[in-house]
C-alpha positions as MATLAB code, in Angstrom:
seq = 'XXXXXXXXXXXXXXXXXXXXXXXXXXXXXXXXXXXXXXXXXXXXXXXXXXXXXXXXXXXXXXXXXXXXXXXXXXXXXXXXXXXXXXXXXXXXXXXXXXXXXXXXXXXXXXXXXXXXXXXXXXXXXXXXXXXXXXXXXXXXXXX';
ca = [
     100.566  111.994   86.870;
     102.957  113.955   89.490;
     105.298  110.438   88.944;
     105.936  110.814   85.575;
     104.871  114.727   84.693;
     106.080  116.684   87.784;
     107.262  119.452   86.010;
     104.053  119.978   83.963;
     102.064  119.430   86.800;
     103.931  121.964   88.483;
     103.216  124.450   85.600;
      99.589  123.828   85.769;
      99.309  124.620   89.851;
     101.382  128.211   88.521;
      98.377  128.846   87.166;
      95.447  127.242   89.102;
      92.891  129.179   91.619;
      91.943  125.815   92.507;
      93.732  122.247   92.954;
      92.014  119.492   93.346;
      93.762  116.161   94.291;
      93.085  112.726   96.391;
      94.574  111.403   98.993;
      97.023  109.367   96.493;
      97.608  112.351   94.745;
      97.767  114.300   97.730;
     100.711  112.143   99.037;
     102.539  111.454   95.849;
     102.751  115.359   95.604;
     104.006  115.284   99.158;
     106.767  112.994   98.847;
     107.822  114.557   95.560;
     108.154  117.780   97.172;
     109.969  116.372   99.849;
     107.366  117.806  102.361;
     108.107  116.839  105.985;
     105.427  114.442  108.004;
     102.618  113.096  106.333;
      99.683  114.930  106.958;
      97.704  116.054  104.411;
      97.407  119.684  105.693;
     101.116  119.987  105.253;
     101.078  118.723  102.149;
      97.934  121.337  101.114;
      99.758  123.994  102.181;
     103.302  123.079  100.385;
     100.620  123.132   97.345;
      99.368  126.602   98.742;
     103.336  127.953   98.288;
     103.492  127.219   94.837;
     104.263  130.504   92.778;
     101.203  131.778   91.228;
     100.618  134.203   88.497;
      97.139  135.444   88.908;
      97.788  136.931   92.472;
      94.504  138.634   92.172;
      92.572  135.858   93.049;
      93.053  133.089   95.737;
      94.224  129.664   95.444;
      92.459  126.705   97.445;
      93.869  123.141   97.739;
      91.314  120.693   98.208;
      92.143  117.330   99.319;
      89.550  114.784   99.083;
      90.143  111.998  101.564;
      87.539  108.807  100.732;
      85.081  108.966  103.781;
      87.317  111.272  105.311;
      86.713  114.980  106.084;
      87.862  117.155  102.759;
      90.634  119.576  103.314;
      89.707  122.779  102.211;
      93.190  125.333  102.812;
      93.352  128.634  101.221;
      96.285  131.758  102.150;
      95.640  135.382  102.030;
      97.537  138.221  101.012;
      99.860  138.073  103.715;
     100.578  134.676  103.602;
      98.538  133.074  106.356;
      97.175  129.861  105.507;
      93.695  128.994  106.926;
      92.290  124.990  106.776;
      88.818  124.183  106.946;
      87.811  120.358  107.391;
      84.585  119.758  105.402;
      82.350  116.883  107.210;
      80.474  114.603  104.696;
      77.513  112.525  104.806;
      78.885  109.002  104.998;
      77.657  106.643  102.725;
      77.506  102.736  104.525;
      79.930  100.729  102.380;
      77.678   98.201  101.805;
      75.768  101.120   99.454;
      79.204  101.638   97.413;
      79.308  100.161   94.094;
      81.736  101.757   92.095;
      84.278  104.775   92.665;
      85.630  105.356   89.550;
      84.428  108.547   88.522;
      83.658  110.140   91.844;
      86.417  112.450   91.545;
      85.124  114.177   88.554;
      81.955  114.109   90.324;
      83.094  115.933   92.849;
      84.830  118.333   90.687;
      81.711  118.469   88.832;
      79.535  119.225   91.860;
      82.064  121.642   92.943;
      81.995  124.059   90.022;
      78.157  123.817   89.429;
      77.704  125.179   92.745;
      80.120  127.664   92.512;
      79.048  129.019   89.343;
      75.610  129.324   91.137;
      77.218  131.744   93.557;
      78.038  129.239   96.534;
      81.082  129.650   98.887;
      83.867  127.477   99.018;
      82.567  125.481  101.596;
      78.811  124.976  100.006;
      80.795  124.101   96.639;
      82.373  121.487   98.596;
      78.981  119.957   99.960;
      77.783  120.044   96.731;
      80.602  118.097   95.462;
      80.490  115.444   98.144;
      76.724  114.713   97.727;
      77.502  114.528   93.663;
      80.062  112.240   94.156;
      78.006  110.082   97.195;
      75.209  109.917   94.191;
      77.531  108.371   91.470;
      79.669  105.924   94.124;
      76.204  104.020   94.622;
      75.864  103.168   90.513;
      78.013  101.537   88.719;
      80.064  103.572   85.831;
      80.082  107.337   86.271;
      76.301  107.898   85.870;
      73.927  110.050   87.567;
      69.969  108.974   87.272;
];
């Protein structure tokens, strides 16, 4: 998507209190924006300094990183930028099937906890163990 629709990608983050990406996405954004090294953190934070139009609410950048920790970065009214690394429960790879889908799962996971009343953080858990469920199955299903 942020190949061939940068602009309207960039239009949606205007108006996101969350954005969600991988670690493909993650670095295709970064080396769109031009965004110096190749960490991830830099690159959540160049998505943090994106104008925003609701300034009454946070924005988070969540990067998603495979068995990696998730990056979870969020700046307050003054502009400092804090980064949590999420730990999840790894999954032996033996025990993946099929990722296709987990992303959505995770997003999924994410917002039911959330709506629940869950921080940030627990929403992220949530997300994880979602998408751990649905990586073991093949297709996007949840038994």
């Amino acid at each position: 998507m942020i190949q061939f629709y940068l602009d309207d990608v960039k239009h949606a983050i205007e108006h996101a209190d969350f954005v969600f990406c991988n670690e493909d996405e993650a670095d295709a954004y970064g080396k769109a924006h031009g965004v110096e090294g190749t960490d991830r953190e830099s690159i959540a934070k160049a998505i943090l300094s994106t104008p925003k139009k609701n300034t009454r609410r946070q924005r988070y950048a969540i990067i998603t990183q495979g068995a990696q920790p998730v990056i979870v970065a969020t700046q307050d009214k003054e502009g400092k930028v804090s980064i949590e690394l999420v730990e999840l429960e790894k999954i032996p790879k033996e025990k993946i099937v099929d990722t296709n889908g987990a992303g959505d799962s995770f997003v999924g996971g994410f917002y039911a906890a959330l709506t629940q009343g869950k921080s940030v953080i627990e929403a992220v858990k949530a997300g994880n163990k979602l998408a751990g469920h649905v990586v073991q199955r093949h297709g996007c299903t949840f038994d």
